[in-house]
C-alpha positions in Angstrom: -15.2 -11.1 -3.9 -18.1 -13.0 -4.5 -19.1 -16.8 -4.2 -18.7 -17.4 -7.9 -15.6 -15.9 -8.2 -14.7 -18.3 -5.2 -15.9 -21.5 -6.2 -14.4 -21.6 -9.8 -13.1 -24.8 -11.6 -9.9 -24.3 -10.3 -10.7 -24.6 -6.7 -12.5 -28.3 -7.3 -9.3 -29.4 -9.9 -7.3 -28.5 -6.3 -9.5 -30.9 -4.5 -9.2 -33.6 -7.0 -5.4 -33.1 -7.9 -4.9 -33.4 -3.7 -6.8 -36.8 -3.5 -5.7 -38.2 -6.6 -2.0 -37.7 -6.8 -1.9 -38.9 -2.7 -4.0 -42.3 -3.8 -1.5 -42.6 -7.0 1.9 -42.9 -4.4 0.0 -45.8 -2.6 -0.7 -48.1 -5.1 3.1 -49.2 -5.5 2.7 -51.3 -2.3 0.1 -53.6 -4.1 3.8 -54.6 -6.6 5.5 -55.4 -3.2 7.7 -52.3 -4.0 10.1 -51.2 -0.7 12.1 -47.9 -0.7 15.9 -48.2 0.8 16.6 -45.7 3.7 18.0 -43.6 1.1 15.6 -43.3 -1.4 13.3 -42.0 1.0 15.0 -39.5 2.7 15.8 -38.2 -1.1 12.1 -38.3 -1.7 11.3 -36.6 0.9 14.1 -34.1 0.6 12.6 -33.4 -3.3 9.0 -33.0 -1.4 10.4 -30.7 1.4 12.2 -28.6 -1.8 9.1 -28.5 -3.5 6.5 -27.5 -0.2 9.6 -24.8 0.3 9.5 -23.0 -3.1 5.5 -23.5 -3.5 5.7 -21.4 0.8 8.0 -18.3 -1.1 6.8 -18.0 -4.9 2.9 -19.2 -4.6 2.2 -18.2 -1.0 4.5 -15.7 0.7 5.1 -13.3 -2.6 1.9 -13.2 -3.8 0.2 -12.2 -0.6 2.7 -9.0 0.1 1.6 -7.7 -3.3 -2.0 -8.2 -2.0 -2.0 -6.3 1.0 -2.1 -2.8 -0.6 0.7 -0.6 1.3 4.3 -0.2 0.8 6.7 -2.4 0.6 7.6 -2.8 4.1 3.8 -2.4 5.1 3.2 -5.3 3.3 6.3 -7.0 4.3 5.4 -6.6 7.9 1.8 -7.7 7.4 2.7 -10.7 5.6 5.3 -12.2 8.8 2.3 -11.1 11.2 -0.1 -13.7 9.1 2.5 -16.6 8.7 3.6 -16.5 12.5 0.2 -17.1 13.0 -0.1 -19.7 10.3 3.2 -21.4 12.3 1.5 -20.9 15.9 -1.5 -22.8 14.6 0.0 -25.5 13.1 2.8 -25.6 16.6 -0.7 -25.5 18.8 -2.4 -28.3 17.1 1.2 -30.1 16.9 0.8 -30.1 20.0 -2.9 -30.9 21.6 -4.0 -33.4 18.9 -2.5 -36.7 19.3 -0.5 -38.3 16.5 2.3 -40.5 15.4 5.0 -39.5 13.5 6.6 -42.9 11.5 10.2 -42.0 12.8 10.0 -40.0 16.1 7.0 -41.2 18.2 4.8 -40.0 19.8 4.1 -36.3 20.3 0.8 -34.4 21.7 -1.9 -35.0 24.4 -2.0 -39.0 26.0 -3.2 -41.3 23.4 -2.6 -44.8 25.1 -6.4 -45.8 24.6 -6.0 -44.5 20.9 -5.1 -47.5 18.2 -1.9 -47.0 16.6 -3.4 -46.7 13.0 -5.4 -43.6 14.1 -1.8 -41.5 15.3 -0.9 -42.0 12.2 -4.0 -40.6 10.4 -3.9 -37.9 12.7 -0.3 -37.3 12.3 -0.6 -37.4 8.0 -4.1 -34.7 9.0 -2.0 -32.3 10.9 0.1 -32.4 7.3 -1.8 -32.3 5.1 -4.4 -30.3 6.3 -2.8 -26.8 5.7 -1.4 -28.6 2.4 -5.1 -28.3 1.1 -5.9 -24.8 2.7 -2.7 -23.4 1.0 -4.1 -25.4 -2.3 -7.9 -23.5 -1.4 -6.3 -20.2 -0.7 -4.7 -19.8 -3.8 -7.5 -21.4 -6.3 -9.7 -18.7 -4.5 -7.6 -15.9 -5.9 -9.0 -17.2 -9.3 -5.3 -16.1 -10.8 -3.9 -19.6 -12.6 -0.2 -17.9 -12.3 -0.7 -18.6 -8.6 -3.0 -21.7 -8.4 -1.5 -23.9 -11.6 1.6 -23.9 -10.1 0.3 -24.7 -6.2 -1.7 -27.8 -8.0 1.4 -28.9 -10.3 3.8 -28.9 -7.4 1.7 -29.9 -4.5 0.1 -32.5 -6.5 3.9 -34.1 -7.8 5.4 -34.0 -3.8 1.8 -36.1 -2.6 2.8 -38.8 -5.0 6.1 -39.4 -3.4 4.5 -38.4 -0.2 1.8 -41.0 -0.8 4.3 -43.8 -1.0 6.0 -42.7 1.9 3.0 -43.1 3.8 2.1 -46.1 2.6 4.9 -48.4 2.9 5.4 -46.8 6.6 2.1 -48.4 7.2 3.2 -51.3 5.8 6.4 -51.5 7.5 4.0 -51.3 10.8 2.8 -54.7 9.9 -0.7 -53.3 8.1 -2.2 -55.2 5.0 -1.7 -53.3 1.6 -5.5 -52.8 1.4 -5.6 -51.1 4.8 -2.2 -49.0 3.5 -3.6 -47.8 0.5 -7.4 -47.0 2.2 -5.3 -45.0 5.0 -3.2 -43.3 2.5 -6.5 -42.3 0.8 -8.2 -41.1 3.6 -5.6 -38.8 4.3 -5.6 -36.9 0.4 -9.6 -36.8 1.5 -8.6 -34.8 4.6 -6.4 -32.3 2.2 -9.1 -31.9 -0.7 -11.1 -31.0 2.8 -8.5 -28.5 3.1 -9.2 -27.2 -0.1 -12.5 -26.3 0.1 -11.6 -24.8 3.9 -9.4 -22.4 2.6 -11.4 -21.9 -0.1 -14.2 -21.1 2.1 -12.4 -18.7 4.4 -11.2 -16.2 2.0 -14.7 -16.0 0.6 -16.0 -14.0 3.4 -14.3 -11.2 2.3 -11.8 -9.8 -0.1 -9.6 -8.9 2.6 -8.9 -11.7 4.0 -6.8 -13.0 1.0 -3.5 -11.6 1.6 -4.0 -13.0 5.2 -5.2 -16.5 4.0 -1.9 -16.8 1.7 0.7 -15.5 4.3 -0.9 -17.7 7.0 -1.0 -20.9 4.8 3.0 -20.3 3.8 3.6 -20.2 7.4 1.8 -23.2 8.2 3.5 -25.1 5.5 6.6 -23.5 6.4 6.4 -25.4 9.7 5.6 -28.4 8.3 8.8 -28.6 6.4 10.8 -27.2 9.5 9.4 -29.5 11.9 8.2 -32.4 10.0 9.8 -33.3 6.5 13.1 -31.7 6.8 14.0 -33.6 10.4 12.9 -36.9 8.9 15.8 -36.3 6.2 18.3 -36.1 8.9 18.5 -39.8 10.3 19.5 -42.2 8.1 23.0 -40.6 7.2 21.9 -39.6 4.1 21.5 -36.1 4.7 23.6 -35.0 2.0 21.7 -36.6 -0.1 18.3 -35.1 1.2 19.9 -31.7 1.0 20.2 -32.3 -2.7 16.9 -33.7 -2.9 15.5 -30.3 -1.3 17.6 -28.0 -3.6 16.3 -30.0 -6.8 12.8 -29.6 -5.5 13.1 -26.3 -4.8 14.5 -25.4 -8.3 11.7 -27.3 -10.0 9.2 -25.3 -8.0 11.1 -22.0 -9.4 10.7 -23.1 -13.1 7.4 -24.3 -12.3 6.3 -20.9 -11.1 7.9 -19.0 -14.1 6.3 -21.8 -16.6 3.3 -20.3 -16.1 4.0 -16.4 -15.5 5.1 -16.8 -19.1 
């Protein structure tokens, strides 16, 4: 695998599709718009369904028919790279300092750090391994694998972007500073793009490896971030709904463009 074979048109449509769709969710909040308690914990039900089926059909499956071996060979391979994906993303959980918008805070002291920056480091930690899974699988240079990352990843930041915005809000922020925040944060995941894009240039090999450890990083996210903010409110129910729809459009989504 070379450089040019890396760095194709579909890696820097991943960057753009991650900063675009986030900056697209914020700009409600300049309309005054508010979400009920319910309406977010749907939309973030839909975005944990769609992270979930974009972790198994774009991430997980692809990389154990990458590895090379038998089935259980690769089966086995692929767990060892997205525990590792998971320990990474639990270790930085838990030595960066960050905010989440419902739970607090988690991580190293951060009393001398401004509030504004937990949550920017809290939205990172997310979206981070968002943008390496989106890197990873534009690297493969395979659309049947990167179109539907993009599609899916790019639909759940719009959403996501509101969410994150009116959270600032609701913290008392001005809609300029919400939007700018918001922004900065689908910078940090088209970074992630061209991270992951990066890594699995160095080798061929490392592919396989790149996609089983970006599922289990997202995986993470959605077990220890997304789905736990669904559960609050007491509209679970309703969230659980959210995350089945999502997870069904991510399955027609990945078949759309087998075909």
């Amino acid at each position: 695998m070379n450089w040019a074979d890396i760095w194709n048109y579909q890696v820097f449509l991943g960057a753009s599709i991650a900063f675009l769709s986030t900056g697209l969710g914020a700009l409600p909040v300049l309309f005054n718009v508010r979400f009920s308690a319910r309406l977010h914990d749907i939309a973030m039900g839909i975005c944990a369904g769609v992270m979930l089926g974009a972790t198994v059909f774009s991430l997980i499956l692809p990389a154990m028919e990458r590895f090379g071996g038998t089935g259980l060979h690769n089966a086995g391979l692929s767990v060892i790279g997205l525990l590792l994906g998971g320990a990474l993303l639990h270790t930085t959980n838990r030595l960066i300092p960050h905010e989440h918008f419902f739970r607090g805070t988690e991580g190293s002291t951060s009393d001398s750090i401004r509030r504004l920056w937990l949550f920017i480091f809290a939205v990172g930690i997310h979206n981070l391994p968002e943008g390496m899974a989106l890197g990873v699988g534009a690297a493969t240079g395979e659309e049947n694998i990167s179109l539907p990352l993009m599609t899916g990843i790019g639909a759940q930041n719009v959403p996501e972007g509101m969410i994150v915005a009116l959270a600032l809000i609701a913290e008392g922020f001005a809609a300029r500073t919400a939007i700018l925040v918001t922004l900065s944060t689908g910078l940090v995941e088209s970074l992630g793009v061209l991270i992951g894009a990066t890594a699995v240039g160095f080798s061929a090999a490392l592919l396989p490896w790149g996609l089983s450890a970006s599922g289990g990083a997202m995986l993470y996210i959605i077990s220890s971030e997304m789905i736990p903010e669904t559960q609050k409110n007491g509209f679970e129910h309703q969230a659980t709904a959210g995350l089945m729809v999502g997870f069904a459009l991510m399955m027609i989504l990945d078949n759309a463009f087998q075909a």
